[in-house]
C-alpha positions in Angstrom: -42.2 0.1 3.2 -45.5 -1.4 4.2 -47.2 -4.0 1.2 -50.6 -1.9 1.5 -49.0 1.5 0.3 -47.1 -0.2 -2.6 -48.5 -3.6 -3.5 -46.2 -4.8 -6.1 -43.5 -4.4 -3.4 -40.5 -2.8 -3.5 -38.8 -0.3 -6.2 -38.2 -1.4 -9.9 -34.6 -2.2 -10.1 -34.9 -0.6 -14.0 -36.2 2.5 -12.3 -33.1 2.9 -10.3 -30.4 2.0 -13.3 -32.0 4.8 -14.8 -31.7 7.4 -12.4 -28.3 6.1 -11.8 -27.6 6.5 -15.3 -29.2 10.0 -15.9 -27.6 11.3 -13.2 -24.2 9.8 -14.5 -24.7 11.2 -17.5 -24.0 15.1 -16.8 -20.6 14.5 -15.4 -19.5 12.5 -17.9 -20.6 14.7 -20.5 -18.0 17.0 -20.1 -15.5 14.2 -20.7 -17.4 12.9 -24.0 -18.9 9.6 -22.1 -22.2 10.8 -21.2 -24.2 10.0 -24.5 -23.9 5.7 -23.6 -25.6 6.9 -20.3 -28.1 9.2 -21.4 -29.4 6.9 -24.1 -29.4 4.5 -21.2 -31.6 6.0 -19.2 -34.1 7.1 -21.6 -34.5 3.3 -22.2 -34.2 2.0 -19.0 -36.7 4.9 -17.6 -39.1 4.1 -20.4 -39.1 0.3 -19.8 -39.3 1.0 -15.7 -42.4 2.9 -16.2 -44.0 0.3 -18.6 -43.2 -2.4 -15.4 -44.2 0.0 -12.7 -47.7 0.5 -14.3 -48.5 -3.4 -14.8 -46.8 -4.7 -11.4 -47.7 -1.4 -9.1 -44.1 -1.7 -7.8 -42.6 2.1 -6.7 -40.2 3.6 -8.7 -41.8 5.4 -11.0 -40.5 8.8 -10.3 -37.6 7.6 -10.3 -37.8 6.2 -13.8 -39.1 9.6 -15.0 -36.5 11.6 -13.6 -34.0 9.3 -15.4 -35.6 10.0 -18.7 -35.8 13.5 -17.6 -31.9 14.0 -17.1 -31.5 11.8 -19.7 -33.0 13.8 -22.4 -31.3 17.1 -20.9 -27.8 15.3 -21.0 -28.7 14.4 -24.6 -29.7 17.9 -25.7 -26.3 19.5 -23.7 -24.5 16.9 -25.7 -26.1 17.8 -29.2 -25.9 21.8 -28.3 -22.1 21.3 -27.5 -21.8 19.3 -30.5 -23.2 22.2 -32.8 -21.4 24.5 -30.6 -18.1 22.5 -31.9 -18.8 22.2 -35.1 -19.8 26.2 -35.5 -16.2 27.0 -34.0 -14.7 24.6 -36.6 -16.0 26.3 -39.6 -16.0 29.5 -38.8 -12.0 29.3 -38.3 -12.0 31.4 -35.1 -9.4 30.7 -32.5 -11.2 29.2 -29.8 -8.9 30.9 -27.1 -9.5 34.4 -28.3 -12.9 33.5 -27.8 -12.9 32.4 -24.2 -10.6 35.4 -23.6 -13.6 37.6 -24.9 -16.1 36.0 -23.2 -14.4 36.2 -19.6 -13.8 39.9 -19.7 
């Protein structure tokens, strides 16, 4: 990439962690590890885009897409959380349940 289309030079090395980590963080949610990464990248996003504005470096839809899937991994997370917690107190058998549902 030519220095007259991006100044700063390069890509934000934030901006990437944070993709990396957004897009991390939807596979791992099914196995309970995906709210360290989402967290992640909503702060690593956030600071890229803070650094992308003052240096002119690229990466900064890369940083937004990271807090993007970030927050959407956060709120999957929090709706599966509730969605746990419901099944809990309400005492239903979670298999009869997904026995209902795939019919």
């Amino acid at each position: 990439m030519s220095n007259e289309t991006n100044p700063g030079g390069g890509t934000e090395p934030l901006a990437i962690g944070a993709i990396v980590c957004g897009l991390a963080s939807l596979p791992c949610l099914c196995f309970c590890y995906g709210v360290p990464f989402n967290v992640l990248a909503i702060v690593l996003g956030w600071i890229a885009l803070g650094r992308t504005k003052e240096s002119g470096r690229g990466g900064r839809v890369l940083a937004q897409a990271g807090i993007g899937l970030g927050i959407l991994s956060l709120f999957l997370a929090g709706g599966m959380f509730v969605a746990v917690i419901a099944l809990g107190v309400s005492g239903a058998d979670p298999q009869s349940i997904l026995e209902q549902f795939l019919r």
